[in-house]
N, C-alpha and C positions, 0 to 999 in steps of 0.2 A: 504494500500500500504506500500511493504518494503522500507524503507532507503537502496540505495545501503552500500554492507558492505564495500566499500573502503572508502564512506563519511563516514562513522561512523569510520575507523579506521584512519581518519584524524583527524575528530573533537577528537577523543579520546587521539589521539597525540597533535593538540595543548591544551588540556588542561592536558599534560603528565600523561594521565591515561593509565598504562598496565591494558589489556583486556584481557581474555580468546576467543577462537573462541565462546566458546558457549556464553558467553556475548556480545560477539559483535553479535551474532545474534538475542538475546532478543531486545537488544537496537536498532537493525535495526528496528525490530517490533515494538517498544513502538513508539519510535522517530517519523515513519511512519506513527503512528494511531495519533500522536500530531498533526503534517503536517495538516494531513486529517482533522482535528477538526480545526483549523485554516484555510483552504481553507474554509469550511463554509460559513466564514464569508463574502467571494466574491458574496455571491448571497443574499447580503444582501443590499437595497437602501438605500445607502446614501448621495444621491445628496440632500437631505433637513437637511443635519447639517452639520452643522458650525465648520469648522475647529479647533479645540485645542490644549491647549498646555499639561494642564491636564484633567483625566474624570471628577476630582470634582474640585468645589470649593476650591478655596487657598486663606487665607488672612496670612497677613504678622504675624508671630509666635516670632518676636523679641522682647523683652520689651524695656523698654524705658531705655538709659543707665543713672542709679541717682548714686549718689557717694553715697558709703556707707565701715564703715568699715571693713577694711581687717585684714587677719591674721597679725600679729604683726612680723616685721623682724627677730627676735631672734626666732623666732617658726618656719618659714618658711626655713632657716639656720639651723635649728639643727643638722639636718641628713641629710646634703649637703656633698658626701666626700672630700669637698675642698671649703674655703669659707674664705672671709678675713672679716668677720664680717660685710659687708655690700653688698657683691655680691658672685654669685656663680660663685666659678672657674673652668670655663673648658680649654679643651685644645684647643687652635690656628687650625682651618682648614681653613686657607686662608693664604696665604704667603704675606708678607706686611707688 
């Protein structure tokens, strides 16, 4: 089944892509055969699983935070273009 070509020269507009007629016709077609492969999955039982939030397994990927040495101030300051030797200067965007 084709994607009407007005849906495709929407989605094509919110993601501001100029389209040719004749690519917006392929993409009807692709888009269309994606759908179709995706409807699929409606005849598929799944009243015996268990709601998710992901397919796999997650464990927490954070380490532990240990204090350890850091780059040294004068290093990290070098090629700052503005700096008073102990912080880096930018400019004020808040009024106050």
């Amino acid at each position: 089944m084709a994607l009407p070509l007005d849906t495709v020269k929407k989605v094509a507009g919110l993601a501001r892509l100029q389209l040719t007629d004749t690519e917006i016709e392929m993409f009807s077609q692709q888009l269309g055969g994606i759908l179709d492969y995706v409807a699929m999955l409606d005849e598929l039982d799944t009243s015996a699983v268990e709601p998710m939030v992901h397919a796999i397994e997650l464990t927490n990927v954070l380490r532990d935070d240990v204090l350890a040495p850091s780059l040294p101030r004068a290093d990290a300051l070098q090629n700052a273009p503005k700096q008073d030797g102990r912080y880096f200067l930018v400019p004020a965007i808040l009024e106050g």
